[in-house]
Each structure stands twice: as structure tokens, then as C-alpha cells.
N, C-alpha and C positions, 0 to 999 in steps of 0.2 A: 723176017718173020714177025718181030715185034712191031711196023708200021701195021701189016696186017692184021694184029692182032688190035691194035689199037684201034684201027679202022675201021672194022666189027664193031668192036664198043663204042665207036663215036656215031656209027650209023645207027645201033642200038638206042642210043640216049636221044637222037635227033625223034625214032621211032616212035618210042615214047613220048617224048616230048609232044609232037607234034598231034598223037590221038590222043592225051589229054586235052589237049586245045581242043580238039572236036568237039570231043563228049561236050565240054563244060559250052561250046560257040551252038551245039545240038539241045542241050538243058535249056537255054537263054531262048532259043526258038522255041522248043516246046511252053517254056512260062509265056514266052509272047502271045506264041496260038491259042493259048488258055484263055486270057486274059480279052483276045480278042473276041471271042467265039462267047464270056460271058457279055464285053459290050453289046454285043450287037444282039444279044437275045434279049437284053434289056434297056437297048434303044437307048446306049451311053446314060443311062440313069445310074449306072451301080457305083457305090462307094467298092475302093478292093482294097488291098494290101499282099504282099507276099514276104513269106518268111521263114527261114530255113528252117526244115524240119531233121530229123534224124538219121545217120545213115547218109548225106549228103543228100537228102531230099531238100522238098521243099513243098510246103505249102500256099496256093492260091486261095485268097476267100475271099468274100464278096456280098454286097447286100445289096439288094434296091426296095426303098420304099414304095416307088410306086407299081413295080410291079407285084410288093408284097413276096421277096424273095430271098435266101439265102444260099450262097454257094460253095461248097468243101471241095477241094481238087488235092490229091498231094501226090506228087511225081517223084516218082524214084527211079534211079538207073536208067535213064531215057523213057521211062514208061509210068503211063496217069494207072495209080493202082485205087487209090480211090477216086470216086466221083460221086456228092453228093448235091439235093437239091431239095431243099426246104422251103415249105411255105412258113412264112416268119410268124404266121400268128399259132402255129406249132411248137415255135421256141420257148419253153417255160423259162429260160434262164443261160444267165453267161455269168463263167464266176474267170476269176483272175487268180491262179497260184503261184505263191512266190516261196521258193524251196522247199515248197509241197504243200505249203499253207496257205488256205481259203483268206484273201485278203476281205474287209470290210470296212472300209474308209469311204467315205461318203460326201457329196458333196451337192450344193445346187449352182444352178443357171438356169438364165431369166431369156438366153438365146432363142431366138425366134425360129431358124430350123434345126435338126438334130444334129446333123455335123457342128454346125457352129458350138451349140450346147455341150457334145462329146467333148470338143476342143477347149471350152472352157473349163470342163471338168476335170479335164485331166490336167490342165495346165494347176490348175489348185490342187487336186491328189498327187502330183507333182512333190508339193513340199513336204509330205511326209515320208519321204525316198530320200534324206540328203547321204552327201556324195559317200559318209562313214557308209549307211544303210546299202547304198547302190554294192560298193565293194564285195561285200559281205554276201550277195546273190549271186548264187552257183545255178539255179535254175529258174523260169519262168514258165506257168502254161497257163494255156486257154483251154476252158472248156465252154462247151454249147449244149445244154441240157434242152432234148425237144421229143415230142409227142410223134412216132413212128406212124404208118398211115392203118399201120397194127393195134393203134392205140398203144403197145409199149411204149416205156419211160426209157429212152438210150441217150447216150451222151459222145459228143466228140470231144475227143482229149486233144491237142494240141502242146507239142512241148516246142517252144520258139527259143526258146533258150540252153543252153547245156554249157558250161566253160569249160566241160574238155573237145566243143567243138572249135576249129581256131576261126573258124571262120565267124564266131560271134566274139570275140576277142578284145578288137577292140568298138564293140557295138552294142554294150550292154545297155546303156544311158537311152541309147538311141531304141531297141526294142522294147525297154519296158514302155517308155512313150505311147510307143504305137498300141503295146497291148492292152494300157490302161483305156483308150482312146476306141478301141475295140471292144472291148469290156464294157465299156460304157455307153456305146454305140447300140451295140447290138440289143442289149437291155432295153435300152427307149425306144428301136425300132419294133422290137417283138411287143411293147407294150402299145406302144400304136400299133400295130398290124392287130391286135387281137381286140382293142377297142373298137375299131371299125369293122371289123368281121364282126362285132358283139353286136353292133349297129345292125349291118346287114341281116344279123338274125334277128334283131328284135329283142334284144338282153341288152338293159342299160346298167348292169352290174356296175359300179366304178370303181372294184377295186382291182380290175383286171390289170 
């Protein structure tokens, strides 16, 4: 009686075991098809990134300059519950919060396209993070402050960070990086996209 019972529970645990593998081998396909389905509608021009979101979600984002575009995807439990898509000269703003606080630290480069420049920037915002500062961050998020085709003012909140999730554990170093890098990206892209749409209308405003 007790092999049998044991038996049970060892088939039990394999059960389990084996449909977490799924889900999480199902999650990796869905981020794939994401990711795919933004390349090719932007003819491999887009910058992306993914980054856990809450809930064992996760967030796909995405920009391309030239097609003038921004992209929000966040997948939960096997399923895309949002799906967002912005024209970038719609974005008034990306701020960076770090344990709930609006950062502004600031920086220039002399890089000649905007990746390169984001990457410079960040790698200098970089040093007012040291490793004491890094510790001390329990949470980070992005938001995207942009123009609805309602003309309302809405914003995406984005939390990439939480240290009671374990899967950012040992990867805090590693996302604020990218989020500074996004933060700073997305800024100089929505500031170009909306110069050249100002062009296109005939508004040489420059403090757009």
C-alpha cells in the first residue's frame, strides 16, 4: 500500500513538474511570436527589449524610428492582455522610477544615431547608481507618457522591477541598465519623430 501510495505522489510531482515546463517552453513561444510579428511589421528596423512584468507576466516593447513607431505588449498566463501601438510623435515623455521616485539625472552625447547616444547615456547615468545605491532598489518602472488618438493625456506604467519577484533576484544591475537605456531612448526618439512630423506640417517650433 505505501509503494502505491508513493507512486501517486511521484507521478503527481513528475505531473506538475512537467506542465510547468510547458507553460513557462508556451510563455518563451508566445514572447518569440511577439517579438517576431513586431520585426517583420517593421522590416527588422525596431529597437525591443522584454522584461518581466508582474504576476509572472512579462512585458515586449519596441520602437522603430523609421517607421515612427512604438509598441506595448504584456503577456500574462499564456495570454497578450495588452496590446498597444503608438505613433512616437504622440509620446510627450518617458520618465524612469526608482522606488517610486521620478529620477532626473541627466546627461549628453555627441553619438551620431540614437541607440548609440541612449548607450552612451546611460553608460554615464550609470555612475550615480553605485553598487551601495543599486542594493537599496526594491523597485523600478517605466512609464510612457503619450497623446490618445482621443487627444487624452494616458500614460503606461510599466513595473520591470519588484524584489519580492525572485525571478529579478539576481538581475537588478542588469535591468536598471536597460531601463535607463529605454528611458533615454524613447525620449530622443519621440523628440525626433515629433520634429519631423513638425516638418511635415510646416511648424519649425525647435523646442519640440
Amino acid at each position: 500500500m505505501q509503494f502505491i501510495v508513493f507512486g501517486i505522489l511521484l507521478l503527481t510531482a513528475f505531473a506538475i513538474y512537467f506542465e510547468a515546463r510547458r507553460r513557462v517552453a508556451k510563455h518563451q513561444q508566445d514572447i518569440a511570436e511577439e517579438k517576431s510579428e513586431i520585426a517583420e511589421e517593421t522590416r527588422m528596423t525596431a529597437q525591443m527589449a522584454v522584461f518581466g512584468a508582474p504576476n509572472d507576466g512579462t512585458y515586449v516593447i519596441a520602437a522603430s524610428e523609421e517607421m515612427g513607431a512604438f509598441y506595448y505588449r504584456l503577456l500574462q498566463r499564456g495570454k497578450e492582455t495588452v496590446r498597444v501601438k503608438l505613433n512616437l510623435a504622440n509620446v510627450l515623455n518617458a520618465d524612469l522610477l526608482i522606488n517610486g521616485t521620478l529620477q532626473t539625472v541627466e546627461a549628453e552625447s555627441a553619438q551620431s544615431t540614437l541607440s548609440n547616444r541612449a548607450s552612451e547615456v546611460t553608460a554615464l547615468l550609470l555612475s550615480y547608481y553605485p553598487p551601495e545605491v543599486v542594493r537599496g532598489i526594491t523597485t523600478i518602472g517605466l512609464r510612457v507618457t503619450y497623446n490618445s488618438e482621443s487627444g487624452e493625456q494616458r500614460n503606461l506604467d510599466m513595473l520591470v522591477l519588484d524584489d519580492k519577484d525572485q525571478r529579478h533576484k539576481n538581475s537588478r544591475i542588469q535591468v536598471l541598465k536597460n531601463s535607463i537605456w529605454w528611458w533615454q531612448y524613447l525620449r530622443m526618439a519621440a523628440r525626433q519623430a515629433r520634429r519631423t512630423q513638425a516638418m511635415i506640417d510646416g511648424d519649425t517650433d525647435e523646442t519640440m
